[in-house]
Backbone bond lengths (Angstrom), bond angles and torsions (degrees), N, CA, C in turn:
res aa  C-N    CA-C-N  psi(-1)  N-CA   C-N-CA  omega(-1)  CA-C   N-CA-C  phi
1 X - - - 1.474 - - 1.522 109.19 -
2 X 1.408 107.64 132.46 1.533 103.75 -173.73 1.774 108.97 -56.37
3 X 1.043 105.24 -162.72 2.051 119.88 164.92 1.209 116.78 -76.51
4 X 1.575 101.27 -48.42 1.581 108.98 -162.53 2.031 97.07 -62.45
5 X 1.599 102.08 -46.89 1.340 117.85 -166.84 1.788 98.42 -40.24
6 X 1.297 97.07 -72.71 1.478 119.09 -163.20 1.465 94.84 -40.79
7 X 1.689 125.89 -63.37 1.344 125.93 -156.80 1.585 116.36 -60.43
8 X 1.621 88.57 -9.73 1.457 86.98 -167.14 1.440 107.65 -86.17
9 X 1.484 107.71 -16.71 1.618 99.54 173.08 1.424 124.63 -104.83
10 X 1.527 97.10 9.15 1.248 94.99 173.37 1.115 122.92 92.31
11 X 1.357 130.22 16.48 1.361 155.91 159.77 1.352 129.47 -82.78
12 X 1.107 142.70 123.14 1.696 144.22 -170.83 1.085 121.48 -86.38
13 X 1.428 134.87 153.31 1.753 117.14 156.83 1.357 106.25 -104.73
14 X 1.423 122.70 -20.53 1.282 125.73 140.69 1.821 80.07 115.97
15 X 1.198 123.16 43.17 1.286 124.43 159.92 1.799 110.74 -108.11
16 X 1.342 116.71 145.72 1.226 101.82 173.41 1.599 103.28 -145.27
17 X 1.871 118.90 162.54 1.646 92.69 163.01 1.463 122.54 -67.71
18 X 1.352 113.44 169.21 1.799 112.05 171.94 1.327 118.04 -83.93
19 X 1.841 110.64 -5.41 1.230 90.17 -177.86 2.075 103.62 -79.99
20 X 1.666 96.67 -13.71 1.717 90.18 -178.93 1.277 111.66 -72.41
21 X 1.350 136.49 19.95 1.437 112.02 -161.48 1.679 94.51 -105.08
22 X 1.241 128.78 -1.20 1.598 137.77 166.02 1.305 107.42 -71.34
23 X 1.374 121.00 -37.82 1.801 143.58 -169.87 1.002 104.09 -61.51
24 X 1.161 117.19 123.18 1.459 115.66 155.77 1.667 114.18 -58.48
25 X 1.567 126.50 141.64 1.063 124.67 -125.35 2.122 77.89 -139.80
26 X 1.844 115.27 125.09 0.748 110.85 165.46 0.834 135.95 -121.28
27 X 1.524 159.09 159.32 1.646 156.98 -156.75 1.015 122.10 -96.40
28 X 1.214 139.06 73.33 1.742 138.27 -173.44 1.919 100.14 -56.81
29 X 1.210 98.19 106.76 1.828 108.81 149.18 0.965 102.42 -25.20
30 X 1.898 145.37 119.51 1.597 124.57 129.55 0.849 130.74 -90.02
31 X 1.264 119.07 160.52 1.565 137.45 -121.02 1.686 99.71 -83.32
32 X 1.204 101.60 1.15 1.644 92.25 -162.48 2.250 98.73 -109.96
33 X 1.267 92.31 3.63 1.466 82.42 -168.68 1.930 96.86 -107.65
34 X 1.075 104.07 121.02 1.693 111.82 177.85 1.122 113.54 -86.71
35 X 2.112 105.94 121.31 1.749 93.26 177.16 1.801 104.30 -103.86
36 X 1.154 113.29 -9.28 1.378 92.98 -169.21 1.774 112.72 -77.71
37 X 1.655 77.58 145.84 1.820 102.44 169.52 0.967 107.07 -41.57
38 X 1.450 137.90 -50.94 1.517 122.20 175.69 0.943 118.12 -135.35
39 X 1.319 90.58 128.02 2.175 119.54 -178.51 1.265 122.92 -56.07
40 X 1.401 110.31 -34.35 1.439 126.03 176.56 1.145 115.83 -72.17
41 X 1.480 112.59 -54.63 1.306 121.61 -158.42 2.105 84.05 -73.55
42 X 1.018 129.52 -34.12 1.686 134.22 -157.44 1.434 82.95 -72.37
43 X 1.654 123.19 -46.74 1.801 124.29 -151.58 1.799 100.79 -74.31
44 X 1.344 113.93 -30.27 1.264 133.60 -163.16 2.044 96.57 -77.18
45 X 1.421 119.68 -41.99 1.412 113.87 -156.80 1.530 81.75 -115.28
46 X 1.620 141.97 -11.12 1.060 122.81 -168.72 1.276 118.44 76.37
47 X 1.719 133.81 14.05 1.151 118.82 -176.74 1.227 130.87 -84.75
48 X 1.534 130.48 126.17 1.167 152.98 -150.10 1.203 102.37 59.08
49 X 1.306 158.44 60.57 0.998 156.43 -140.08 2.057 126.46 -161.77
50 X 1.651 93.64 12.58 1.863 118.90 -160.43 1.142 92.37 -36.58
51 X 1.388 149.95 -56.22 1.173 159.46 -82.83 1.519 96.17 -122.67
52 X 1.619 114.28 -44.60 1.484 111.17 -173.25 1.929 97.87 -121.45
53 X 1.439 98.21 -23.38 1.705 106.34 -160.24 1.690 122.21 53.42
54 X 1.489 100.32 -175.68 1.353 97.54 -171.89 1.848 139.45 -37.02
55 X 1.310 121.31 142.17 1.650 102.91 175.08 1.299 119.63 -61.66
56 X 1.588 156.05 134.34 1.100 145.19 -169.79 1.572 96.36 -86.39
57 X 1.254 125.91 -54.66 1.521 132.27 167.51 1.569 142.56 -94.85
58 X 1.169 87.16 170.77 2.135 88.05 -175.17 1.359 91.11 -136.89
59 X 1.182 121.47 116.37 1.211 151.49 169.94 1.474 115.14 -93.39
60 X 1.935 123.08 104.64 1.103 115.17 179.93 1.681 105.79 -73.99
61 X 0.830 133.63 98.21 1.424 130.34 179.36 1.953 128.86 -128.02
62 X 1.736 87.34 19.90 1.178 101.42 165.59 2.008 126.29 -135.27
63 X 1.742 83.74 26.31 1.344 73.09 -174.87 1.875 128.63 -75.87
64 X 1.246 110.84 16.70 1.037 139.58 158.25 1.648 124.91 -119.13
65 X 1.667 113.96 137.45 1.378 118.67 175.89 1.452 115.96 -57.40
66 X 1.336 138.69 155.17 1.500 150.83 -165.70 1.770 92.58 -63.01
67 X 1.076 108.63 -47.01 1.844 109.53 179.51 0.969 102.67 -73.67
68 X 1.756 136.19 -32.37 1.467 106.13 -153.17 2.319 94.38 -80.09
69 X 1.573 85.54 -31.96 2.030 92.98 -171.77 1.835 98.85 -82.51
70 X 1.264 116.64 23.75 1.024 121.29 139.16 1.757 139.05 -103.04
71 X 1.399 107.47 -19.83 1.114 122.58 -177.18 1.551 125.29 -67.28
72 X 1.505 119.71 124.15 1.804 119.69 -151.65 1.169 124.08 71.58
73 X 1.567 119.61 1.67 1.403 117.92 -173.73 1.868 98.17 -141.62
74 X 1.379 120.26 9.73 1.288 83.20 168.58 2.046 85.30 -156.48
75 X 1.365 107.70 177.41 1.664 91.98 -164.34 1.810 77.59 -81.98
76 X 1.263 109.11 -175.93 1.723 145.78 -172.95 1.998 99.77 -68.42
77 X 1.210 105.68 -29.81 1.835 101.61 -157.43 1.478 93.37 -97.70
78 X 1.167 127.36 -8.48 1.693 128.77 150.98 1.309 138.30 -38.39
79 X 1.255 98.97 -13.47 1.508 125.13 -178.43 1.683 112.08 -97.66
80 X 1.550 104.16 3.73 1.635 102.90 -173.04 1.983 95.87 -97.96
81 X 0.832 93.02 -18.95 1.789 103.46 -171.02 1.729 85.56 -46.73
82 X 1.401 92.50 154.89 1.790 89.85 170.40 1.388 125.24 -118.33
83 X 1.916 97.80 -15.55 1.218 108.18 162.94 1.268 125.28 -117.46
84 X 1.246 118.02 62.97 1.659 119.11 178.33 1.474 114.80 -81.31
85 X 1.642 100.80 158.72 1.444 126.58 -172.73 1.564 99.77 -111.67
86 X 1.383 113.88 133.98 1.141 137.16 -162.98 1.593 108.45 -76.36
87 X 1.215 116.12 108.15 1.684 127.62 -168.92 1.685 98.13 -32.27
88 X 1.342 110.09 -58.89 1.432 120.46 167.57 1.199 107.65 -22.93
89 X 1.230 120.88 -92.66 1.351 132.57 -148.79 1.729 98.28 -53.42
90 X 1.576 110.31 -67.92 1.663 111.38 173.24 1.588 116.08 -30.18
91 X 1.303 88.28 -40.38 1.969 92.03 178.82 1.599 122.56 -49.96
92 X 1.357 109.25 -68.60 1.117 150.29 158.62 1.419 124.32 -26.74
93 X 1.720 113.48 -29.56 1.555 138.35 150.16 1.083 100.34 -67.87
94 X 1.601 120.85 -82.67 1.188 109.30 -155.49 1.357 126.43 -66.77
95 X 1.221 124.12 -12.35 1.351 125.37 175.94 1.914 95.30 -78.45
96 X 1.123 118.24 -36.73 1.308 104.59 -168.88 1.708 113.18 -63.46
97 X 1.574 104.08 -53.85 1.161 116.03 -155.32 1.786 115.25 -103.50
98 X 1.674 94.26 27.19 1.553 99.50 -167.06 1.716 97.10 -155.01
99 X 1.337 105.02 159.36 1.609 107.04 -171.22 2.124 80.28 -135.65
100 X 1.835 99.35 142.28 1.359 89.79 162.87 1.376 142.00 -73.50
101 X 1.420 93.37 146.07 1.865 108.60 -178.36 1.892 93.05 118.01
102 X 1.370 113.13 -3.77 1.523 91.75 -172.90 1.503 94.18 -100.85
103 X 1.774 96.50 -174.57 1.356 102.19 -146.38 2.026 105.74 -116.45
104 X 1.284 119.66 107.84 1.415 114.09 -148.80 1.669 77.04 -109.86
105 X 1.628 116.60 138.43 1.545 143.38 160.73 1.394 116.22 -80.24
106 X 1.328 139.04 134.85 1.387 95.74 143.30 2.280 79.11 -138.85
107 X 1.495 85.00 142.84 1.915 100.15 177.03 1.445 121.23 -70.38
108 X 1.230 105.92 -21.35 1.773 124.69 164.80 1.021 126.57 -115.10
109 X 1.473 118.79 72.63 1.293 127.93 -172.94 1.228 117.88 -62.69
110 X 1.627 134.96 -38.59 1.120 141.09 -162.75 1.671 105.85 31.30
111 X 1.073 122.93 -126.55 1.474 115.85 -154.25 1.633 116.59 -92.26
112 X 1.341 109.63 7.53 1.474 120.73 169.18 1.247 96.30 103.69
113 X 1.540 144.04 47.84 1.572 120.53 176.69 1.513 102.21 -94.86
114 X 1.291 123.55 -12.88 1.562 124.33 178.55 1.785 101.22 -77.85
115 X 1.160 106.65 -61.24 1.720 108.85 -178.43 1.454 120.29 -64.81
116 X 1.430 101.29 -11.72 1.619 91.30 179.05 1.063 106.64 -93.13
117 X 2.031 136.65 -38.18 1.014 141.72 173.11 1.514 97.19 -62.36
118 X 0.923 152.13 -75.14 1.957 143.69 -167.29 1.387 106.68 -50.54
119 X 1.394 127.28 -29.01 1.484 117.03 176.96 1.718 93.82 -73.58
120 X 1.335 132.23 -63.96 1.644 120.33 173.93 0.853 134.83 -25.97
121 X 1.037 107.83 -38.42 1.636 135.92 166.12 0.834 123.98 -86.12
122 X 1.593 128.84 8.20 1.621 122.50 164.35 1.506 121.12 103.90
123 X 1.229 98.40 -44.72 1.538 97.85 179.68 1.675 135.96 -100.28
124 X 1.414 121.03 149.71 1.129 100.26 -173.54 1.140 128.24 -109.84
125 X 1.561 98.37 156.66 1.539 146.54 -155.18 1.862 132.87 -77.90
126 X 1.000 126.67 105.09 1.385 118.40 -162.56 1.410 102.90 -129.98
127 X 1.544 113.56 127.04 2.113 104.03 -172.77 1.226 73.48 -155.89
128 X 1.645 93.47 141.26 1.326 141.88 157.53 1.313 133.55 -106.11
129 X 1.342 122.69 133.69 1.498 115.66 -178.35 1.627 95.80 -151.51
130 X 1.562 100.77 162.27 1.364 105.90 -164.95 1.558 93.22 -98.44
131 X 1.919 119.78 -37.25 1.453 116.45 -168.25 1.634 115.58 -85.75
132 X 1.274 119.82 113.88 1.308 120.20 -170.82 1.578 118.08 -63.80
133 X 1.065 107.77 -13.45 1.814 91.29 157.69 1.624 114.93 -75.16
134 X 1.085 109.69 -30.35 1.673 106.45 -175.19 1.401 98.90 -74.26
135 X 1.501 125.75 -29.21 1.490 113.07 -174.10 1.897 102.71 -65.15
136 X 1.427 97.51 -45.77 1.308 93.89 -174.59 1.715 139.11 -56.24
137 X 1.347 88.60 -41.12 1.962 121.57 141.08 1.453 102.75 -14.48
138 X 1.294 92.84 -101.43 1.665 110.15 175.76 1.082 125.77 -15.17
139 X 1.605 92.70 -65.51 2.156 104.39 173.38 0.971 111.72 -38.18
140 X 1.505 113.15 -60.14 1.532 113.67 173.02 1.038 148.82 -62.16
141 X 1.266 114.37 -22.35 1.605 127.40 166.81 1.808 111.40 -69.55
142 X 1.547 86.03 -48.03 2.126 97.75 168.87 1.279 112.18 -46.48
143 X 1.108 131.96 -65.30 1.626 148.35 169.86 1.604 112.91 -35.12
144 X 1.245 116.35 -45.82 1.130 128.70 166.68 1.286 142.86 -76.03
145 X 1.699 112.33 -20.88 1.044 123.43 138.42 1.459 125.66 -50.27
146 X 1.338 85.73 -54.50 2.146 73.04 -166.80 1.451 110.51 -74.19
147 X 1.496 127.30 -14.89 1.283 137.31 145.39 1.591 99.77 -28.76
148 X 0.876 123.02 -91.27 1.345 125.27 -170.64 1.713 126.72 -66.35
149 X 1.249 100.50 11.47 1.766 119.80 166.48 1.347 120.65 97.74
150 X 1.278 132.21 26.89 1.587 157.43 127.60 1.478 96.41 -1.37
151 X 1.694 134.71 88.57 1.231 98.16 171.01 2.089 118.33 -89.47
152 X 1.500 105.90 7.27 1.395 101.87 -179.42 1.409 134.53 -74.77
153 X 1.122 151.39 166.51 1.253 133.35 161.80 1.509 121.94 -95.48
154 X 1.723 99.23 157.04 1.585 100.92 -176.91 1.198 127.49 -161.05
155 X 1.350 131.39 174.11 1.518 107.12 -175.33 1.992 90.74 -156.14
156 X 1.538 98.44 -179.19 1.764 89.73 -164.92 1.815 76.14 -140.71
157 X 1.288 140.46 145.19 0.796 150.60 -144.99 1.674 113.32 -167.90
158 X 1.980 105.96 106.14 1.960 108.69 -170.02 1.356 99.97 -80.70
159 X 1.453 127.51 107.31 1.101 128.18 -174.42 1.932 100.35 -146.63
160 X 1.228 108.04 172.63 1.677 107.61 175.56 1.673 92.14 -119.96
161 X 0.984 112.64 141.63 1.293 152.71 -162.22 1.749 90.40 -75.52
162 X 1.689 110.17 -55.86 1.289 109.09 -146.80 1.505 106.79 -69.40
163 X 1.814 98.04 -18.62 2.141 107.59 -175.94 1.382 86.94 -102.92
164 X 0.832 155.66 154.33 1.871 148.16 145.85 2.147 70.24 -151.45
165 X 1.358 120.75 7.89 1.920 97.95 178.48 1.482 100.39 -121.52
166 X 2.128 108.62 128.28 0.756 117.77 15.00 2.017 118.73 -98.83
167 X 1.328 118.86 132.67 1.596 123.78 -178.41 1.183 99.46 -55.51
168 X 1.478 106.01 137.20 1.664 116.61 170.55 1.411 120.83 -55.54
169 X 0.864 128.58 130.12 2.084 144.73 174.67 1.257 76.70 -7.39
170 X 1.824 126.41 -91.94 1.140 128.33 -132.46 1.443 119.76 -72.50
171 X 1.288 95.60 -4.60 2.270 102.98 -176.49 2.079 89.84 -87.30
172 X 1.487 107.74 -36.32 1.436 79.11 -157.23 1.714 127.16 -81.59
173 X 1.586 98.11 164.00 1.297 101.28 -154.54 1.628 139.89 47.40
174 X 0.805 110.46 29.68 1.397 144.55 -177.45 1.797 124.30 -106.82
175 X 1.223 121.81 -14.36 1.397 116.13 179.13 1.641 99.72 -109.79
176 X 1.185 85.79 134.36 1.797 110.29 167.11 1.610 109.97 -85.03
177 X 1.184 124.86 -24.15 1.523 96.12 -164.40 1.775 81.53 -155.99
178 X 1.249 123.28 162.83 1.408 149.17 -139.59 1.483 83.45 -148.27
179 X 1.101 121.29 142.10 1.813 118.27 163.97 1.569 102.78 -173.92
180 X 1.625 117.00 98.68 0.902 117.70 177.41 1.606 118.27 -145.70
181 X 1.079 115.94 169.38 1.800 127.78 169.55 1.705 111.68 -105.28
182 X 0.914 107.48 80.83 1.928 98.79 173.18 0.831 121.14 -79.01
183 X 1.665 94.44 127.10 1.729 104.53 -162.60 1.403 109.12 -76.52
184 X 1.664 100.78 173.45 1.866 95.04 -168.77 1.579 113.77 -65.88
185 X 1.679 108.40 -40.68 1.412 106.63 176.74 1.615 117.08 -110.26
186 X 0.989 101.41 126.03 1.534 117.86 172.70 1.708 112.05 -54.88
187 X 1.425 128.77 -60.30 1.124 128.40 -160.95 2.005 92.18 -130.55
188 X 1.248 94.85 153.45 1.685 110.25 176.87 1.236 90.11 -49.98
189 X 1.781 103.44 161.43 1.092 119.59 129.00 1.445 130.60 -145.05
190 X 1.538 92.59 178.87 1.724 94.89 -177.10 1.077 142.13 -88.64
191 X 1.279 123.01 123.01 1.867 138.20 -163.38 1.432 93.91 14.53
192 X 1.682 115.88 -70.61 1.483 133.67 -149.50 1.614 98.56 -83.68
193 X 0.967 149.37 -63.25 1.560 129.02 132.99 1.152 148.84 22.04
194 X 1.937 109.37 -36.58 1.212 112.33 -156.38 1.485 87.47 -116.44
195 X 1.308 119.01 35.48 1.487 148.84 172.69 1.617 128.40 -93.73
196 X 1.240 98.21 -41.58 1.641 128.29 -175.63 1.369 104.84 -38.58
197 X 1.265 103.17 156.80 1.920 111.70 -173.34 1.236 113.16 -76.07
198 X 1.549 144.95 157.39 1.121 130.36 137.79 1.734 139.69 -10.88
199 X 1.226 86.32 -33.29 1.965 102.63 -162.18 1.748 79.68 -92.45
200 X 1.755 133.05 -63.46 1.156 93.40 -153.71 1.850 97.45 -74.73
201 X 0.955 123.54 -6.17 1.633 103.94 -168.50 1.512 108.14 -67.55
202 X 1.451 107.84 -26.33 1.423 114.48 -173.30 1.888 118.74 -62.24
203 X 1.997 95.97 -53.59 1.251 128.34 164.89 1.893 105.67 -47.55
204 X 0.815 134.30 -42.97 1.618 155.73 -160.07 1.560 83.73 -78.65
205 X 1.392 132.88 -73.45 1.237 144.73 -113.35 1.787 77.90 -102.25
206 X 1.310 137.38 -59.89 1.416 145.55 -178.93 1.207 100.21 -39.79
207 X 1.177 111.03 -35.80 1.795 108.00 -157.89 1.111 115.72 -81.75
208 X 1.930 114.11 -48.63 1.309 124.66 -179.88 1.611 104.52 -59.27
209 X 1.846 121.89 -39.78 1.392 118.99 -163.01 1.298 112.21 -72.84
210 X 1.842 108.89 -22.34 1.338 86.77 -177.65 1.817 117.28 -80.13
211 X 1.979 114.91 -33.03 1.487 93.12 155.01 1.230 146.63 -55.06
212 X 2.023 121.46 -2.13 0.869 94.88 168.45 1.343 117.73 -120.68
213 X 1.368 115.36 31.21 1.592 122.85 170.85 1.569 100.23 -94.03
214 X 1.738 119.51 -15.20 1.123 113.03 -170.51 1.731 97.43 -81.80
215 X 1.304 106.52 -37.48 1.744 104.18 -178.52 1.626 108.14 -59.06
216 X 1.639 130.49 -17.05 0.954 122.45 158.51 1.670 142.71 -40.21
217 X 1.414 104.50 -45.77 1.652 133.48 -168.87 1.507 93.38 -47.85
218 X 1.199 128.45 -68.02 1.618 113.99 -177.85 1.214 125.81 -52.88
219 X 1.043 126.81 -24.54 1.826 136.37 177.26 1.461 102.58 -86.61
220 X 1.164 129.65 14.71 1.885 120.19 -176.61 1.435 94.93 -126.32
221 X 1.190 103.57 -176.04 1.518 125.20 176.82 1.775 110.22 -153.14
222 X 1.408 101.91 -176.16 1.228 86.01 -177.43 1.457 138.07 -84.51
223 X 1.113 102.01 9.74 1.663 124.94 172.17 1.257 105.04 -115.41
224 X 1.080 130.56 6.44 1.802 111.61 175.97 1.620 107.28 -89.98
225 X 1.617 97.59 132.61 1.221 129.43 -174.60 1.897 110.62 -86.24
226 X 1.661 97.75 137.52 1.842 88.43 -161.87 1.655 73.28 -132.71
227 X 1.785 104.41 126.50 0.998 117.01 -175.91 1.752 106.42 -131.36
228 X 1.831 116.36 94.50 1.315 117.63 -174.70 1.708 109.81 -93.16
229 X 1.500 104.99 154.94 1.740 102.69 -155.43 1.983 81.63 -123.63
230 X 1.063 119.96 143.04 1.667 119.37 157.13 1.675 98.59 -166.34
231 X 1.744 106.58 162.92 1.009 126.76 162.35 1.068 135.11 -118.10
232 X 1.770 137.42 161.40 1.604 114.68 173.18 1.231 134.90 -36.72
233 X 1.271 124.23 96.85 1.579 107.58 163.80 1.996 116.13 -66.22
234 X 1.541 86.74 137.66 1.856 115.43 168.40 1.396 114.06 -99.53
235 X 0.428 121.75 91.43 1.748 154.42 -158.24 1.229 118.98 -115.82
236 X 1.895 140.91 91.21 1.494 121.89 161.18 1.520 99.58 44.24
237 X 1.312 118.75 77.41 1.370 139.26 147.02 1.202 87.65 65.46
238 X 1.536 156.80 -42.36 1.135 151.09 -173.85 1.642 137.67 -70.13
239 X 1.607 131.04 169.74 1.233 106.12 -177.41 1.712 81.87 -138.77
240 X 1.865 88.82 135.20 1.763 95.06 -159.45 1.834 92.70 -107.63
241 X 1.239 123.49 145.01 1.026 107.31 164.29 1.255 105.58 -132.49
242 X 1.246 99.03 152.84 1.835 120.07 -140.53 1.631 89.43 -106.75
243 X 1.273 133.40 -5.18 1.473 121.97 -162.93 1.665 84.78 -90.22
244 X 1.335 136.24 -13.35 1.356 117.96 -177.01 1.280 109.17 -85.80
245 X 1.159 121.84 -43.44 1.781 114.95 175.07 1.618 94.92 -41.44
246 X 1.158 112.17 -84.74 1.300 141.50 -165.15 1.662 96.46 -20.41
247 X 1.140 122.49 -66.25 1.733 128.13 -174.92 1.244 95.31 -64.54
248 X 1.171 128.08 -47.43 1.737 105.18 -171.84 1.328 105.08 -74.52
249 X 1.495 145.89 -44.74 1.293 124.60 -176.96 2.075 106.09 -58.26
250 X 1.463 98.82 -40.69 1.917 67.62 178.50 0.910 107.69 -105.64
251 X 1.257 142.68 42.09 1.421 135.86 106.69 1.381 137.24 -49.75
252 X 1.431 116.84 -22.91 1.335 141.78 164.35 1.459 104.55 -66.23
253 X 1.495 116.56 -72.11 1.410 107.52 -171.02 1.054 132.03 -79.28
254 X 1.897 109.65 11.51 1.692 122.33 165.59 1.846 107.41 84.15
255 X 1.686 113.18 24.46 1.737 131.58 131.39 1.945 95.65 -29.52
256 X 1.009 97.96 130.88 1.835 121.69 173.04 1.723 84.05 -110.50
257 X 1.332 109.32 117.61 1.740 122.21 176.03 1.740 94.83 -87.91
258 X 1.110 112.25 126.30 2.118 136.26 173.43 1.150 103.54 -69.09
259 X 1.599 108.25 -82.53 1.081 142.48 -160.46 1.738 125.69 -171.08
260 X 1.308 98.55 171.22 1.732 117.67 -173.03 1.647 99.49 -114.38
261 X 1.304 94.10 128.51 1.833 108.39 156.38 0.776 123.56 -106.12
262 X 1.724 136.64 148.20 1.646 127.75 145.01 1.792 91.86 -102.29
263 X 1.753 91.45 123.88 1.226 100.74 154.81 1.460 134.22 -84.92
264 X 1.415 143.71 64.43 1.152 124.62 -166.62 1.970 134.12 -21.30
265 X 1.281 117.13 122.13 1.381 114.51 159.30 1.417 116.43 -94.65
266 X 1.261 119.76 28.75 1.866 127.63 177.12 1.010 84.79 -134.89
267 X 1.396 86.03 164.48 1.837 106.86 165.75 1.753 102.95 -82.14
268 X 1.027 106.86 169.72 1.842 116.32 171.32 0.892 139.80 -65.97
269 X 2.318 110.27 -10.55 0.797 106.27 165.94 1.650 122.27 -92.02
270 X 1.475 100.49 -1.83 1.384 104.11 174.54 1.682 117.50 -108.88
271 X 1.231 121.12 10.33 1.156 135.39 -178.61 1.659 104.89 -66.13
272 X 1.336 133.42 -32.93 1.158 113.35 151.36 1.308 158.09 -69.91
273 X 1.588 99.95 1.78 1.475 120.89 161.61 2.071 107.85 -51.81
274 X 1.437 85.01 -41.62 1.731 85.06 -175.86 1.278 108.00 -71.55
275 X 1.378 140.48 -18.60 1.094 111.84 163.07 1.626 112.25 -115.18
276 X 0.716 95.02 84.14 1.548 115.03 169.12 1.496 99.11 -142.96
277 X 1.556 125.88 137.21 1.465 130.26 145.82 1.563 134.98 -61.15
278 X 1.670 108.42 119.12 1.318 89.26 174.87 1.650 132.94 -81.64
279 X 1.017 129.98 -165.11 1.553 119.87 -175.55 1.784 108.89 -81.76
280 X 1.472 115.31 98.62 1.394 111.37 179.08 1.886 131.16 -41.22
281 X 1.477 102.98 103.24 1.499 84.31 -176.89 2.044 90.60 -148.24
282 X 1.404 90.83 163.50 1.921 81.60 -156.25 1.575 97.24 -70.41
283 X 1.434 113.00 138.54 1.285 135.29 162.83 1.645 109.68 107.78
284 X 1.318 104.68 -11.33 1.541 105.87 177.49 1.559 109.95 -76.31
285 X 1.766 108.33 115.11 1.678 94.56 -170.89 1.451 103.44 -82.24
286 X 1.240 104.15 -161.23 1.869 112.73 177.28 1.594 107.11 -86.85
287 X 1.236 95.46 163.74 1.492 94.63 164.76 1.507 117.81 -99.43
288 X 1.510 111.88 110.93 1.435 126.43 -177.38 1.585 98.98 -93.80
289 X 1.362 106.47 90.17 1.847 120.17 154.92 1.831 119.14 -68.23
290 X 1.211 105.29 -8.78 1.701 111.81 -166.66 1.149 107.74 -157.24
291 X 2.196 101.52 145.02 1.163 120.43 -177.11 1.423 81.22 -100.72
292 X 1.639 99.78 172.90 2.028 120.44 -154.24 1.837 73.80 -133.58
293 X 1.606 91.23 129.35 1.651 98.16 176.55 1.591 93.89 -126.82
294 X 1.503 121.07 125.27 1.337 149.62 -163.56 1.506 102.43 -99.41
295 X 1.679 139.52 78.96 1.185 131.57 154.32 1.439 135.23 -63.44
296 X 1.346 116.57 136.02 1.278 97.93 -178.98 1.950 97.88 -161.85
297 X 1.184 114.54 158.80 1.438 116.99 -172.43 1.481 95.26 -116.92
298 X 1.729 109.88 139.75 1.110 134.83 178.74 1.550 107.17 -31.89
């Protein structure tokens, strides 16, 4: 990793000059660790935030609980996922950034909430996942959609995200819309591993996203819309935010950034709890009311 890379997250190689070692010696914040009390109110003005800047929108997309905007639309064992995306919010993409009959991806399917919302919506649906219970998930939730009058088509597909190169004839250039949650870790790790600092998980997490936004480029065109979803990570006393990896890998592979969302996970009438501060005391995290949705065109 170059210097510039490393410094930017706030990571050392632990070389310094000798004339600094008389200096009083100071700690640059990196960019990826969020201190303010409120996330919302920070996502809303952009503060400390250069990297993506202000949210342009507020998306009510939680005025219902994850079960209730699941309920009639997805089977009961959907609820074991640990990182699900709010039917809402997926909705709310694809209607924005998609017209029916087109063709929405997402590489982390987990339990189908992208393919089941785009088949409702008409258009069709293509998800990948590397862990075969989640593929199977999916199947099932897909199946069950059109059970219940889904008129789009779709399919769920056991594949790893990180090779999808070279893409089969018929995927490439062919997807309109990108719609995914990238998870924090790309590849396992080991017992002693699952130790690692904030800074390298962050550094780790940039690296893997940018090979696999690069395995993207053959499956887009020049209008396909890449729409990434994450929330604060709580982390070892810390609060990590994942939208900085995330912008620098597609910034790397030449992602054109749209715009910033706050998606609400409250309803509106409680959406001002998030911006309110809570009482600072160590270990008390923030209150994260909203996922941060990352637009950007191929």
């Amino acid at each position: 990793m170059s210097e510039r890379s490393t410094m930017r997250h706030g990571v050392s190689d632990g070389r310094a000059d000798e004339a600094a070692t008389s200096a009083p010696r100071t700690t640059a914040v990196p960019s990826w660790l969020h201190t303010s009390a409120t996330p919302l109110q920070a996502a809303l003005g952009g503060i400390g935030q250069d990297h993506i800047g202000p949210a342009a929108m507020l998306w009510p997309t939680g005025q219902d609980s994850d079960a209730g905007q699941r309920a009639d639309r997805y089977l009961p064992q959907t609820l074991r996922h640990p990182q699900r995306t709010r039917p809402a919010l997926t909705a709310q993409a694809i209607h924005r950034y998609t017209r029916p009959g087109q063709t929405v991806f997402d590489p982390f399917v987990g339990v189908g909430t992208t393919t089941v919302e785009a088949v409702y919506a008409g258009r069709r649906a293509i998800g990948v996942d590397v862990d075969p219970r989640w593929v199977e998930s999916a199947r099932l939730n897909l199946g069950y959609a059109f059970q219940n009058g889904a008129t789009g088509a779709g399919m769920v597909l056991h594949a790893d995200a990180r090779h999808l190169t070279p893409a089969p004839g018929w995927l490439r250039d062919s997807i309109d819309l990108i719609l995914t949650a990238p998870p924090v870790r790309l590849q396992p790790l080991a017992a002693a591993a699952r130790r690692c600092s904030n800074a390298d998980l962050v550094v780790r997490l940039e690296t893997d996203l940018g090979l696999v936004f690069a395995s993207w480029i053959p499956l887009v065109h020049s209008g396909t819309v890449i729409v990434l979803t994450t929330r604060l990570l709580c982390r070892a006393q810390q609060t990590v935010d994942l939208t900085v990896p995330i912008a620098y890998a597609a910034r790397r592979v030449g992602f054109t950034f749209v715009e910033r969302v706050a998606a609400l996970r409250v309803p509106i009438r409680d959406a001002h709890q998030g911006l309110r501060p809570r009482t600072q005391r160590r270990g008390v995290r923030p209150r994260v009311v909203h996922d941060d949705v990352l637009v950007y065109h191929a």
